[in-house]
N, CA and C atoms as a LAMMPS dump frame, in Angstrom:
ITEM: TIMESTEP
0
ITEM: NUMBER OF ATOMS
342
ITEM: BOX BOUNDS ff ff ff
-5.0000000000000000e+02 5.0000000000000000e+02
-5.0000000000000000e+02 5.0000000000000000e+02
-5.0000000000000000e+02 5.0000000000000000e+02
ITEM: ATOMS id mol type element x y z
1 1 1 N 333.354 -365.181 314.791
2 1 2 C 332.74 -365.662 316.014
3 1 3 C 332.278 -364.473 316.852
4 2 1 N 331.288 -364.357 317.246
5 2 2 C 330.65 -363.208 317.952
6 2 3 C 330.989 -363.928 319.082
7 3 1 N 330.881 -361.882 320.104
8 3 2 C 331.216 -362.556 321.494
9 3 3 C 329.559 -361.43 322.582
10 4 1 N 329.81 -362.105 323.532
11 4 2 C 329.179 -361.297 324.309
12 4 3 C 328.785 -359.628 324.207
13 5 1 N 330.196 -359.132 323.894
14 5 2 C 329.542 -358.008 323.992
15 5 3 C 329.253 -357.364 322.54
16 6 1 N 329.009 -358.213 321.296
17 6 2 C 328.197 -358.101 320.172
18 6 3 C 326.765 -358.23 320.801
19 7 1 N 326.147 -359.807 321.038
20 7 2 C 325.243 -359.988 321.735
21 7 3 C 324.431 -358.563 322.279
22 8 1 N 325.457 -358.022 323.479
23 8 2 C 324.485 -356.575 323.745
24 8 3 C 324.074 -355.786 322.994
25 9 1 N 325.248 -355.193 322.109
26 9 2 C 324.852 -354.06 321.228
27 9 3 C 323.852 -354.438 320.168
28 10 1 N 323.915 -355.888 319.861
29 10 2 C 322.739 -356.278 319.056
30 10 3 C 321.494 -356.407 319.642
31 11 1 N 321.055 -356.652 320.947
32 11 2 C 319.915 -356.269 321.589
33 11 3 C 319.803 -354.418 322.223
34 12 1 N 320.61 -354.339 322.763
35 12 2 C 320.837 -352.327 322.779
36 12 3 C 320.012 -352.045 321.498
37 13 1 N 320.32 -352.401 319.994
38 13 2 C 319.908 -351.983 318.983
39 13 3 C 318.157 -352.409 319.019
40 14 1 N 318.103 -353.281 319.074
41 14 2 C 316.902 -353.99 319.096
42 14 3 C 315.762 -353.653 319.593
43 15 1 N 316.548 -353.054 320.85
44 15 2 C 315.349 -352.273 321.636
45 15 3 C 315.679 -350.983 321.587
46 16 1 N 316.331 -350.478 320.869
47 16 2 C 316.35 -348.862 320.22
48 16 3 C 314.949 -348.877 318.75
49 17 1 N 315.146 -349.914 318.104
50 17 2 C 314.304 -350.115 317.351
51 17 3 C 312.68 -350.232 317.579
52 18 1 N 312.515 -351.389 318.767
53 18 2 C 311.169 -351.218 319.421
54 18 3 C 310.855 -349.982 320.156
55 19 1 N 311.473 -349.231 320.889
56 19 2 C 311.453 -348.131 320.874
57 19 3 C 310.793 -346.958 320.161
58 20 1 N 311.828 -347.199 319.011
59 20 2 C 310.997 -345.878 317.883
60 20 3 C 309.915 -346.266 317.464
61 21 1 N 309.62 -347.792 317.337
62 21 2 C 308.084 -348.253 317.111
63 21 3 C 307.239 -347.859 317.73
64 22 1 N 307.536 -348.197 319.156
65 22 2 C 306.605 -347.324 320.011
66 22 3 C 306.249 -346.135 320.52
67 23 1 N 307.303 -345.272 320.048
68 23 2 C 307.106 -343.509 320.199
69 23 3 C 306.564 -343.225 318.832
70 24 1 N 306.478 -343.834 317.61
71 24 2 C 306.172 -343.564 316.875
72 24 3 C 304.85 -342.994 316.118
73 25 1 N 304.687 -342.02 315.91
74 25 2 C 303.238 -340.696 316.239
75 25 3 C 302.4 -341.025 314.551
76 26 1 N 303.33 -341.151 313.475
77 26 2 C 302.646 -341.473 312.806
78 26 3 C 301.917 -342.764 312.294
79 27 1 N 301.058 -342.659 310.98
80 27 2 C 299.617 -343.036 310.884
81 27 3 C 300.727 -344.304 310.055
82 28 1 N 301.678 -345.01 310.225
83 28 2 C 302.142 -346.023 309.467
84 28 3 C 302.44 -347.011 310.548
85 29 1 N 301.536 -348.619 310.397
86 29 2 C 301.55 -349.009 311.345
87 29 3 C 303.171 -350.331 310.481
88 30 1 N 303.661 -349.934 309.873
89 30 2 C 305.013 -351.211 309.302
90 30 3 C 306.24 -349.827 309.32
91 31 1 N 306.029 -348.773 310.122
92 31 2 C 307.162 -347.992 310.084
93 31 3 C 307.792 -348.847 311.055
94 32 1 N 309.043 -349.032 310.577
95 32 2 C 310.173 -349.602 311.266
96 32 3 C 310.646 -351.117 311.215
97 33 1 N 309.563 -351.33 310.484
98 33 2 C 309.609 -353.31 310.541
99 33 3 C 310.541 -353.852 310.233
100 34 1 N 310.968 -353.081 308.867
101 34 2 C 312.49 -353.8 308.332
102 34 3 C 313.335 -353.98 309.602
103 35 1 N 313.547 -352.894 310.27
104 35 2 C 314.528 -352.534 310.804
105 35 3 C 314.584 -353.533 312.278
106 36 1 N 313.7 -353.219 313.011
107 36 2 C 312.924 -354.552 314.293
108 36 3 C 313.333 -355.855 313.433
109 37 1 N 312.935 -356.424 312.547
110 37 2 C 312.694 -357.658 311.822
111 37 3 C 314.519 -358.107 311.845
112 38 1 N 315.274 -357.21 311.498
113 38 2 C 317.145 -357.78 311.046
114 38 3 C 317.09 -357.203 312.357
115 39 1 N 317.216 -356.748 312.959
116 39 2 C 318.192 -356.707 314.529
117 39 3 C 317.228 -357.913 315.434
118 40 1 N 315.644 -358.599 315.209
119 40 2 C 315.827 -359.603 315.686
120 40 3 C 316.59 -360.692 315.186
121 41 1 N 316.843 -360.893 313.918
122 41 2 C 317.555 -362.137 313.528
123 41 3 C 319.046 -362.128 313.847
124 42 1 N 318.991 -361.301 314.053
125 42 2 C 320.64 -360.943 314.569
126 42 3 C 320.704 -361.615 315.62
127 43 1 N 319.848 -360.52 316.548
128 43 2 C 319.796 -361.726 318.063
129 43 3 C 319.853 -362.969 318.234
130 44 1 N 318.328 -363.402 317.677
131 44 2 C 318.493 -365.144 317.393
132 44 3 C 320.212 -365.722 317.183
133 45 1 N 321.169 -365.071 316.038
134 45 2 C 321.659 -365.968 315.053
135 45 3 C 322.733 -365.76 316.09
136 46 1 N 323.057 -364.567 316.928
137 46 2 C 324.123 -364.517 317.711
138 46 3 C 323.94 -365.484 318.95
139 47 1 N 322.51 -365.691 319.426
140 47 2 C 322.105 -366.111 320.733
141 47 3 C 323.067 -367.818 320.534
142 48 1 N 322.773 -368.175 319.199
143 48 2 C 322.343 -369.161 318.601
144 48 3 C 323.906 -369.835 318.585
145 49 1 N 324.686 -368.695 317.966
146 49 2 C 325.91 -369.02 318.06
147 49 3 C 326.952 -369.189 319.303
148 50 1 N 326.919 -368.149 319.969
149 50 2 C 327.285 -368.539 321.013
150 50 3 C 326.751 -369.808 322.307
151 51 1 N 325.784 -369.725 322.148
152 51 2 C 324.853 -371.525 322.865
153 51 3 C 325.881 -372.393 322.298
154 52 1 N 325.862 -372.513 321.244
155 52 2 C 327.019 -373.402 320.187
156 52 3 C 328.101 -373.375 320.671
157 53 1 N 328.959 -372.296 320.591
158 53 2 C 330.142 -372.71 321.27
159 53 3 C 330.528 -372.435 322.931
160 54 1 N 329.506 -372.431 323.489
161 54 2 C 329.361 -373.107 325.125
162 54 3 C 329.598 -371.843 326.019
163 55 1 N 329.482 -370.74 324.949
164 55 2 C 329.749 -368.762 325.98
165 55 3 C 328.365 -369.29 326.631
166 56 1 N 327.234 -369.239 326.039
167 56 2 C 326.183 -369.039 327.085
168 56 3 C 325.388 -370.318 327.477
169 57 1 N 324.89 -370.459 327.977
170 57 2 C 324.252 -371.668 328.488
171 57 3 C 322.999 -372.019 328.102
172 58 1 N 322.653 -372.915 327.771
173 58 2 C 321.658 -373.58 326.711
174 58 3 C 320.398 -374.037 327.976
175 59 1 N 319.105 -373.74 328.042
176 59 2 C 318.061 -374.178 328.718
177 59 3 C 317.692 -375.635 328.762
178 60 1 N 317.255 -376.121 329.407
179 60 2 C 317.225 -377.775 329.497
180 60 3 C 315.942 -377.984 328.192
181 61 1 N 315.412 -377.182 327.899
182 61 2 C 314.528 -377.883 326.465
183 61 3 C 315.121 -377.616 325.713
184 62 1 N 316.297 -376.812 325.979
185 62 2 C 317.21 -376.949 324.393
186 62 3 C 318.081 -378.258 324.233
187 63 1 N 318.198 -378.394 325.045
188 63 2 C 319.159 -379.556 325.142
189 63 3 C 318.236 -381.06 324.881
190 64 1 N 317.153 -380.448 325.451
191 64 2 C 316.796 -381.813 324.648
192 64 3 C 316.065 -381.599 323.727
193 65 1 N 315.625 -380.768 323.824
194 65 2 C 315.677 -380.338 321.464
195 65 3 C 316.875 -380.993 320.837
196 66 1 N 318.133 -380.985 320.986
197 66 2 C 319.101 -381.19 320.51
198 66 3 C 318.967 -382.233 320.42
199 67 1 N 318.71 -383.382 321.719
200 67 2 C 319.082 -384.575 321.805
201 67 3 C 318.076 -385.325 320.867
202 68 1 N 316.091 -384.959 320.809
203 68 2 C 315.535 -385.333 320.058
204 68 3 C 315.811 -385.502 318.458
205 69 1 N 316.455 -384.213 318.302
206 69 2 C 316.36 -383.412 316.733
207 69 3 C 317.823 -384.591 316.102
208 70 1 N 318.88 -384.958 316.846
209 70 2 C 319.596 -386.188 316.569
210 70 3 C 319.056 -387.275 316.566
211 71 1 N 318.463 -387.442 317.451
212 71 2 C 317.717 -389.07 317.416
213 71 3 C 316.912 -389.11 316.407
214 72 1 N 315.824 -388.333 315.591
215 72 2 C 315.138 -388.004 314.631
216 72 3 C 315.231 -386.615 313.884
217 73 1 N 316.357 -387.247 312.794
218 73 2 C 316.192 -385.823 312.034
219 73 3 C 315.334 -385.303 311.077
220 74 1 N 314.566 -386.719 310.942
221 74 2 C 313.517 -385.961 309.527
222 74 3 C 312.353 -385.61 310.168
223 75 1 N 312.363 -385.548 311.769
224 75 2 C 310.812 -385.635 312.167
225 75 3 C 309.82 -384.723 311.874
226 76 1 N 308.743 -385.415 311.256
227 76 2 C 307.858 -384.303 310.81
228 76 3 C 306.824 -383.616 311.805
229 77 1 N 306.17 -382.681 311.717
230 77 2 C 305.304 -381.704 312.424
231 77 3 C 304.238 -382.854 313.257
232 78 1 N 303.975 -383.022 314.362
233 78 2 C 303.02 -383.689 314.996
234 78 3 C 303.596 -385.233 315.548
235 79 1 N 304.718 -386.131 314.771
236 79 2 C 305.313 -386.975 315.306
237 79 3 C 305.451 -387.094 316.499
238 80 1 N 305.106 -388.144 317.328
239 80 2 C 305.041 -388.592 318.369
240 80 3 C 306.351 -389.186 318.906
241 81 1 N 306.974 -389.525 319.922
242 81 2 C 308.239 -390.272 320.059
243 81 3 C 308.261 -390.599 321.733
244 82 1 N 308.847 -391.544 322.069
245 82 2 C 309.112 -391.999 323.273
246 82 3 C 310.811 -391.969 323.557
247 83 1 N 311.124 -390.779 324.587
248 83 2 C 312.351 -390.819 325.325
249 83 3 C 312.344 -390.965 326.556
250 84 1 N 313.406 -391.467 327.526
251 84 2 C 313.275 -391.494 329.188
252 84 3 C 312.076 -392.073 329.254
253 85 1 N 311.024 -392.713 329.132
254 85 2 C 309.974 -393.298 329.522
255 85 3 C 308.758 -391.802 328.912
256 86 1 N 309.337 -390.596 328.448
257 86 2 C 307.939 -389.803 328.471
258 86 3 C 308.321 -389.604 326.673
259 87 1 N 306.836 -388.904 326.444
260 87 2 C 306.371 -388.786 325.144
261 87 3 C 306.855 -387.323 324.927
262 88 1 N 307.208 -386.723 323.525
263 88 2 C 307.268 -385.913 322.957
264 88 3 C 306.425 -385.848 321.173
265 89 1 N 306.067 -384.379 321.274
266 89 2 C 305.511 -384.519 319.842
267 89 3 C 306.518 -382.978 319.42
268 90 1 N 307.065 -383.571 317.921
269 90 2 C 306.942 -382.367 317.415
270 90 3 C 306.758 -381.503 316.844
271 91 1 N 306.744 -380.03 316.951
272 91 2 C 305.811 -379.44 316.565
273 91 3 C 307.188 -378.224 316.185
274 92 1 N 306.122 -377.757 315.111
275 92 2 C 306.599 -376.267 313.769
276 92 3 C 306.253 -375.244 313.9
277 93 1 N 306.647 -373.856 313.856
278 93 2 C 306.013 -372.615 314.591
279 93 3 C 306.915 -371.24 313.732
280 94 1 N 305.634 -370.818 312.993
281 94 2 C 306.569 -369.565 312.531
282 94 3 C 306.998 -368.514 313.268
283 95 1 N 308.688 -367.97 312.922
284 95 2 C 309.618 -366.983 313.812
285 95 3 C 309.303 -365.851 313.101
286 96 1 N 309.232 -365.738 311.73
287 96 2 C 308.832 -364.721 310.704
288 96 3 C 308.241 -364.927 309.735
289 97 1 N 307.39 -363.865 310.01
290 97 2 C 306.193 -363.938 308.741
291 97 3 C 306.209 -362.65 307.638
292 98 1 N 305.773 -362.338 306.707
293 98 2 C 305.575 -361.753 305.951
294 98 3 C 304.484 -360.892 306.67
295 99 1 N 304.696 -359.306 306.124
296 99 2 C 304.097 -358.599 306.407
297 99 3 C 302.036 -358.894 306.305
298 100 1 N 301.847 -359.066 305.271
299 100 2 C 300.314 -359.783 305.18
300 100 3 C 299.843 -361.136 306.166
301 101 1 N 301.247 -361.389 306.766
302 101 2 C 301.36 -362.919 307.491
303 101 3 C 300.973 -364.024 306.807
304 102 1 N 300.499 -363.836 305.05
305 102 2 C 300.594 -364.762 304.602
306 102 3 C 301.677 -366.258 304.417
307 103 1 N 302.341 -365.396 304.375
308 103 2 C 304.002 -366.333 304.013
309 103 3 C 304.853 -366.483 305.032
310 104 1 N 305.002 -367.47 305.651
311 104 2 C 306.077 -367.633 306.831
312 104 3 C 307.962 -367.795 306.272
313 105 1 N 308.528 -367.26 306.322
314 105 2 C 310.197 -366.359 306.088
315 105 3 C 311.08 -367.468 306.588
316 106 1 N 310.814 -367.54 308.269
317 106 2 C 311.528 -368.582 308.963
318 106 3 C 310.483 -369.687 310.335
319 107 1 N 311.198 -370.69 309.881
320 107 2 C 310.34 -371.95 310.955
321 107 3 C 311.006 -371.729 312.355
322 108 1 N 310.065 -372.007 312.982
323 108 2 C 310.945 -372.662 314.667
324 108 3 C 310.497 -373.905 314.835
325 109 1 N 310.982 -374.578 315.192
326 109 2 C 310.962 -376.177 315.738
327 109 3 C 311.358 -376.366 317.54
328 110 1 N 310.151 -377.207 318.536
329 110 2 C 310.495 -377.409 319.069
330 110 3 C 309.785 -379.127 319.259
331 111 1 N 309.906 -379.821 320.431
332 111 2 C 309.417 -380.855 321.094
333 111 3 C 308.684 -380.426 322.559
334 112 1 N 307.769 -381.152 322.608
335 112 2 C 306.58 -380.722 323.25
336 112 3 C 305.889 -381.905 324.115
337 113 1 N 306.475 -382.259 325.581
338 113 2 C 306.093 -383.261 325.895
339 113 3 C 304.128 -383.341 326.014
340 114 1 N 304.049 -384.322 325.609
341 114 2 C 302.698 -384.747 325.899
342 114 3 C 302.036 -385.931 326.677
C-alpha cells in the first residue's frame, strides 16, 4: 500500500525527469521518454491507489465516473445515458501512446455530460 509520501518522491522523480527533457541540448527528441513515460504511470497508479483507499480525495467527476462506470459496465465509447435528470456520454481517450503514436499502450475513460 503506498502512502503519501511515496506519492511525492514519485512526482519529485517525475519532474526530475521532465526536467532533463527540458535542459536537454541534444539533437534526440525521445531522449528520456522511457524514463518520463514509468514515473508517469507510477503517479497515475499511486494517485489511483490511494483515491481507493480514501488517503486522498477523489474530485466530484470521479465520483461520478465511479457511480456511472457501476451502473454501466460494458458502456461503450459514445453511449448516451440518463442520470439525476442530466445526460452523460461516454467517451475513450488515450493516456499512452506509442512512440510513432500509432498504437495506444493505455485507455482513459471518462463521462461527459452533454
Amino acid at each position: 500500500m503506498p502512502t503519501l509520501d511515496d506519492l511525492a518522491a514519485a512526482q519529485s522523480e517525475l519532474r526530475r525527469w521532465d526536467d532533463a527533457f527540458a535542459n536537454d541540448r541534444s539533437n534526440n527528441p525521445n531522449k528520456y521518454e522511457a524514463q518520463r513515460r514509468d514515473a508517469a504511470a507510477l503517479v497515475r497508479r499511486i494517485e489511483r491507489e490511494l483515491k481507493d483507499e480514501g488517503l486522498l480525495a477523489k474530485t466530484e467527476a470521479e465520483m461520478l465516473n465511479e457511480v456511472l462506470d457501476r451502473m454501466y459496465p460494458n458502456a461503450k465509447s459514445k453511449l448516451i445515458v440518463s442520470h439525476n435528470g442530466k445526460r452523460y456520454q461516454s467517451r475513450y481517450f488515450p493516456v499512452v501512446q506509442s512512440r510513432s503514436r500509432k498504437t495506444v499502450k493505455e485507455w482513459g475513460h471518462t463521462w461527459d455530460e452533454v
